[in-house]
C-alpha positions as CSV (number, residue, x, y, z in Angstrom):
1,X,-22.8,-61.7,8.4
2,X,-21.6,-60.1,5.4
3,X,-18.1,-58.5,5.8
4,X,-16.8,-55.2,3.6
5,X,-13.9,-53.2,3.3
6,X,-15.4,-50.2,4.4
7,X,-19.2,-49.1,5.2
8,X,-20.2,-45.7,5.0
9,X,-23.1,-44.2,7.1
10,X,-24.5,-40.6,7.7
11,X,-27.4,-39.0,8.8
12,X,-28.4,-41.2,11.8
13,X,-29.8,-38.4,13.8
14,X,-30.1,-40.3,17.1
15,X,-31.7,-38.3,19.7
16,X,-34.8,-37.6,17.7
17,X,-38.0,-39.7,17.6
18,X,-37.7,-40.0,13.6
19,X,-34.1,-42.1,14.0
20,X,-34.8,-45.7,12.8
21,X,-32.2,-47.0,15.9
22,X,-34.0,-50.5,16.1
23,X,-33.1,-51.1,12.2
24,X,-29.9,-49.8,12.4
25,X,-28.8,-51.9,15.3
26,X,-30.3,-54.9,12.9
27,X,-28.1,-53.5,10.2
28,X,-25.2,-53.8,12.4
29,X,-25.3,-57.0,13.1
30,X,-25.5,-57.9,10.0
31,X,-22.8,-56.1,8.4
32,X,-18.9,-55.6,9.7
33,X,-15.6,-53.6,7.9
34,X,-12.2,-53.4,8.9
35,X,-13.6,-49.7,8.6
36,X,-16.5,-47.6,9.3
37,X,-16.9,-44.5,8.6
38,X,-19.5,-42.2,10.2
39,X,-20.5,-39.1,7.7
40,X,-22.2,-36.4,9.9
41,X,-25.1,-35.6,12.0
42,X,-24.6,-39.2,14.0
43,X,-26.3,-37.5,16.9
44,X,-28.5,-34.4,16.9
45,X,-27.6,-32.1,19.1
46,X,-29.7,-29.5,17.1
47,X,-32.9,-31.7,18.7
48,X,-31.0,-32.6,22.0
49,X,-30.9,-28.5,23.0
50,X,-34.7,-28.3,22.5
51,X,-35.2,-31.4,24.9
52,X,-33.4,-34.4,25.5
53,X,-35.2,-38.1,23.8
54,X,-32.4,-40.7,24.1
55,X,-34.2,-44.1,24.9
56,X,-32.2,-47.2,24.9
57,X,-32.1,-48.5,21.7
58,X,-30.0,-45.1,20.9
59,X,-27.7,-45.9,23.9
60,X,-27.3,-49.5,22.1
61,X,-26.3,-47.9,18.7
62,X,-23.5,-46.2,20.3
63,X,-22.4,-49.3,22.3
64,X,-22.8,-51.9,19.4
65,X,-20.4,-49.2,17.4
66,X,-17.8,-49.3,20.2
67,X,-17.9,-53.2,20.6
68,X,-16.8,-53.1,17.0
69,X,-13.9,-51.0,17.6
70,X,-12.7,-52.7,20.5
71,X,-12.7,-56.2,18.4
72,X,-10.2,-54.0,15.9
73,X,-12.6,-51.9,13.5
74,X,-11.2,-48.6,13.0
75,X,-14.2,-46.0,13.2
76,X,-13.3,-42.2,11.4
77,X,-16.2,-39.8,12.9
78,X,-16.8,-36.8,10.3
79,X,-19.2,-33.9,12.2
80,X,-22.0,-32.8,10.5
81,X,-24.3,-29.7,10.9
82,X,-26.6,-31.6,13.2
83,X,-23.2,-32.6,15.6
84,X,-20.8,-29.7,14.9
85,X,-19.6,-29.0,18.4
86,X,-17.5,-32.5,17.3
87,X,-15.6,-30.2,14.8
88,X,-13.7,-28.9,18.3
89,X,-12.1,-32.7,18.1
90,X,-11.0,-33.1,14.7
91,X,-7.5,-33.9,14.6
92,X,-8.0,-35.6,18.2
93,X,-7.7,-40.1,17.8
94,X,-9.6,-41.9,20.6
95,X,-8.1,-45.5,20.4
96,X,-9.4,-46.9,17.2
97,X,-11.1,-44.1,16.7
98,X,-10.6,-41.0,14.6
99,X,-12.3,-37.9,14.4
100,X,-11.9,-35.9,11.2
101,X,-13.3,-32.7,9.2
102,X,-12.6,-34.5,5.9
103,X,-11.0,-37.5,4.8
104,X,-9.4,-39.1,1.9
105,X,-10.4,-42.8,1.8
106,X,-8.6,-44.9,-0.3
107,X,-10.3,-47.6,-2.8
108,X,-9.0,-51.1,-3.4
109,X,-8.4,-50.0,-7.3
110,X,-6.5,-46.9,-5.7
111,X,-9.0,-44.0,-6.9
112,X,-9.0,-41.3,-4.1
113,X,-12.0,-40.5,-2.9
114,X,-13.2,-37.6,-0.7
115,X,-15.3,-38.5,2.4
116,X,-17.5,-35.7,3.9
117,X,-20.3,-34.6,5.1
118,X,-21.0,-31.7,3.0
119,X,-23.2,-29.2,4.9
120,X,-20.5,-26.4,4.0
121,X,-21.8,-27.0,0.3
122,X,-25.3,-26.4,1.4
123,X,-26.5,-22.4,1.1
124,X,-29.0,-22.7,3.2
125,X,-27.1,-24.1,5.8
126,X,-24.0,-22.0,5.6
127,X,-25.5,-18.7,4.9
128,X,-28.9,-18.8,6.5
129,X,-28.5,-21.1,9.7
130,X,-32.0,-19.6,10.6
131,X,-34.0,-21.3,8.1
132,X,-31.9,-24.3,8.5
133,X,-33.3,-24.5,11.8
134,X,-37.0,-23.7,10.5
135,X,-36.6,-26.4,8.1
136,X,-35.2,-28.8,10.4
137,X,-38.5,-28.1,12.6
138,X,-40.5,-28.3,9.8
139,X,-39.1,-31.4,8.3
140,X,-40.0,-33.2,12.2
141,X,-43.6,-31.7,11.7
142,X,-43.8,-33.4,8.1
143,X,-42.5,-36.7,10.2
144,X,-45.5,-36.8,12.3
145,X,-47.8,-35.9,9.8
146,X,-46.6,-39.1,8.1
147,X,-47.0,-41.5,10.6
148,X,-50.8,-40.6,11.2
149,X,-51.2,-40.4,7.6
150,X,-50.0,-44.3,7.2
151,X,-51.9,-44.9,10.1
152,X,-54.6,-44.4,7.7
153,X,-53.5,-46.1,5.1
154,X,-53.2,-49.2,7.0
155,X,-56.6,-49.4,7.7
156,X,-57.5,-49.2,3.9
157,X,-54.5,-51.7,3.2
158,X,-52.4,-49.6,1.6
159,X,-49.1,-49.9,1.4
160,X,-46.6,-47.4,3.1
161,X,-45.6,-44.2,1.5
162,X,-43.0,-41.0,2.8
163,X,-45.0,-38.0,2.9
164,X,-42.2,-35.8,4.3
165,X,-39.9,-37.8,1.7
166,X,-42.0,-37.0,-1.4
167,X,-42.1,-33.0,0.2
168,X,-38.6,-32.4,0.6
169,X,-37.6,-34.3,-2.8
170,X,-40.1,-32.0,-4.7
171,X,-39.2,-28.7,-3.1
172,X,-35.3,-29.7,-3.6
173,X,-36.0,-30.3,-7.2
174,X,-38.2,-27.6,-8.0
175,X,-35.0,-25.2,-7.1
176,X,-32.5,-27.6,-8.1
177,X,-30.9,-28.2,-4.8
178,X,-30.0,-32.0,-5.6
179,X,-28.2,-31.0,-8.5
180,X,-26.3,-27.8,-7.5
181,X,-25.3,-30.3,-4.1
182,X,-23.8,-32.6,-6.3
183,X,-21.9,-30.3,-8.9
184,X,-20.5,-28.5,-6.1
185,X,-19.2,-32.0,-4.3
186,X,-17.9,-32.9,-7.2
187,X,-15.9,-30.0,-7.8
188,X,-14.5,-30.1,-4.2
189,X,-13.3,-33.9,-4.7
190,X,-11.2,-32.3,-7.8
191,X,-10.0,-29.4,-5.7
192,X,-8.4,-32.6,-3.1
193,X,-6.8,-34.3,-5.8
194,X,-9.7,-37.4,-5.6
195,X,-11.7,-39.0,-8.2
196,X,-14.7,-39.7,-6.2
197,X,-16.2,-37.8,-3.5
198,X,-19.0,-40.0,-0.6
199,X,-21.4,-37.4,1.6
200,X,-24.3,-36.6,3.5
201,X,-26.7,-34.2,4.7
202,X,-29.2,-34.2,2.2
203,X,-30.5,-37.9,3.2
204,X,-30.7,-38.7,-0.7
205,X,-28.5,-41.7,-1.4
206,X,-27.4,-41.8,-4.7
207,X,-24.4,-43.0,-6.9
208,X,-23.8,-41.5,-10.2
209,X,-20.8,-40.4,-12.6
210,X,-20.8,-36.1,-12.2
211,X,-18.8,-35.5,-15.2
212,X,-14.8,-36.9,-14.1
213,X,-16.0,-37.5,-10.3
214,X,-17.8,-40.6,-8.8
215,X,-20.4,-39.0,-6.6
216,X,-21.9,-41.3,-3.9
217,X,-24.6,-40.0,-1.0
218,X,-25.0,-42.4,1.7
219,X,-28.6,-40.9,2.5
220,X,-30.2,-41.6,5.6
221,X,-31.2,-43.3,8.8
222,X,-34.4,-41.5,9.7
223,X,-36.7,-42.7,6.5
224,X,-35.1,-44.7,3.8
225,X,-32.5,-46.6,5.6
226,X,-29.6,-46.5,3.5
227,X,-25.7,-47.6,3.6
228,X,-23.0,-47.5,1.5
229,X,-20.3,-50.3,1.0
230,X,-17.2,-51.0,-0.4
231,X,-16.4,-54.8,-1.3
232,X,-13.1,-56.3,-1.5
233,X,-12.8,-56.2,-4.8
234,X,-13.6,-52.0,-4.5
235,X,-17.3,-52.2,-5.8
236,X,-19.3,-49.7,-3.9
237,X,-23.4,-50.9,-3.2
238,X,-25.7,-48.9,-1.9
239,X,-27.7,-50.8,0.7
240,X,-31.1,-50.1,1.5
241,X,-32.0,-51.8,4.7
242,X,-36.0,-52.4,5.1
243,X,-37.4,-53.0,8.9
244,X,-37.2,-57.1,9.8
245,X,-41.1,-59.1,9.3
246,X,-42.6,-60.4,11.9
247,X,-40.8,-63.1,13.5
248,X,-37.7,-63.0,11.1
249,X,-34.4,-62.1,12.9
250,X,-32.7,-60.3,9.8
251,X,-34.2,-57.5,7.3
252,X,-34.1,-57.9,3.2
253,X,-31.8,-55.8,2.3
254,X,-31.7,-54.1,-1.7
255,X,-28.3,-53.8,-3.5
256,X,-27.8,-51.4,-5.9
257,X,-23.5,-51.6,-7.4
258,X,-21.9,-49.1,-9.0
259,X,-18.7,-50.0,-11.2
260,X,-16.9,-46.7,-11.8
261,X,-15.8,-45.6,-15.7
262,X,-12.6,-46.8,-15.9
């Protein structure tokens, strides 16, 4: 087991058929932190109201996430869009663990750095919940599609390949969503006093230098399976976490580090 400062996790969506639970779990064992922190839309009440799908492997996520905290973990919960009924709690600390509308997480180096979920930067979302919700729906339809169209592929031995993950990064581009997410991050984190700012929501994991702020996206648990980490020494990776082989107990996982300007 690999052990971290602090993880960093968002977007797990569980209560949906698209969550990727069984690799997450996998994830989970192994990786620990003295802290995790969970960035938004953990569970998806959004999907819940329209009918409940919570099979066990959900229930197990939740469970393997408390054993952590009973063995001394703290856990900071951060609502999301997806969970906002959450937001009723912030303030409130459960035992080891703490639930928050924003955070200031501090790194080993001691840069300050902003930890949320970000959905209040998001237009669509804050100004026109409507087609939020249309393109929530959509986005599950796109899911489906996919796994009937790698169905296919399979059986021409091709490899895997996102359909709803090349349509939603195209359509974001082509209006600059990605970018105008970021920028506007960004200029939060300076508006807290931090030099780094670690989000959400938009389930595109990233880590890049936005002019004076370190801007980190911890992406997703529903397609690309993706963490972020903090070392000991206060490098942040992002960890991209593939789905175990046959018979192999543990999934490859890919490491990207990021080393901040000074």
């Amino acid at each position: 087991m690999r052990r971290y400062r602090a993880v960093f996790i968002s977007d797990l969506h569980l209560g949906t058929k698209a969550c990727q639970a069984e690799a997450f779990l996998d994830f989970l064992r192994c990786h620990d932190a003295s802290r995790f922190y969970l960035i938004g839309d953990i569970v998806d009440f959004w999907r819940i109201r329209r009918g409940i799908y919570w099979p066990q492997s959900h229930n197990d996520v939740l469970q393997k996430l408390l054993r952590k905290v009973r063995k001394g973990t703290d856990l900071v919960l951060i609502p999301g869009n997806h969970d906002e009924t959450m937001r009723d709690y912030c303030g409130v600390r459960f035992g080891g663990i703490a639930i928050e509308r924003n955070i200031i997480h501090i790194g080993a180096d001691g840069r300050r750095y902003l930890v949320i979920h970000g959905d209040e930067f998001d237009v669509v979302v804050r100004y026109a919940k409507w087609l939020a919700l249309l393109g929530d729906w959509s986005y599950e339809l796109a899911l489906w599609a996919n796994t009937h169209f790698n169905v296919m592929r399979r059986w021409f031995g091709m490899p895997y390949w996102s359909l709803s993950a090349y349509l939603k990064h195209k359509v974001k581009r082509a209006v600059n969503y990605i970018g105008e997410f970021e920028l506007a991050l960004s200029q939060e984190a300076r508006r807290h006093g931090a030099q780094g700012v670690i989000c959400g929501h938009i389930h595109h994991a990233a880590m890049r230098q936005v002019g004076d702020v370190i801007y980190i996206n911890t992406g997703d648990w529903v397609e690309s399976c993706t963490a972020v980490a903090e070392t000991e020494e206060g490098v942040f990776e992002i960890i991209r976490w593939t789905h175990p082989p046959e018979g192999m107990s543990t999934a490859e996982t890919l490491v990207e580090d990021f080393e901040a300007a000074a």
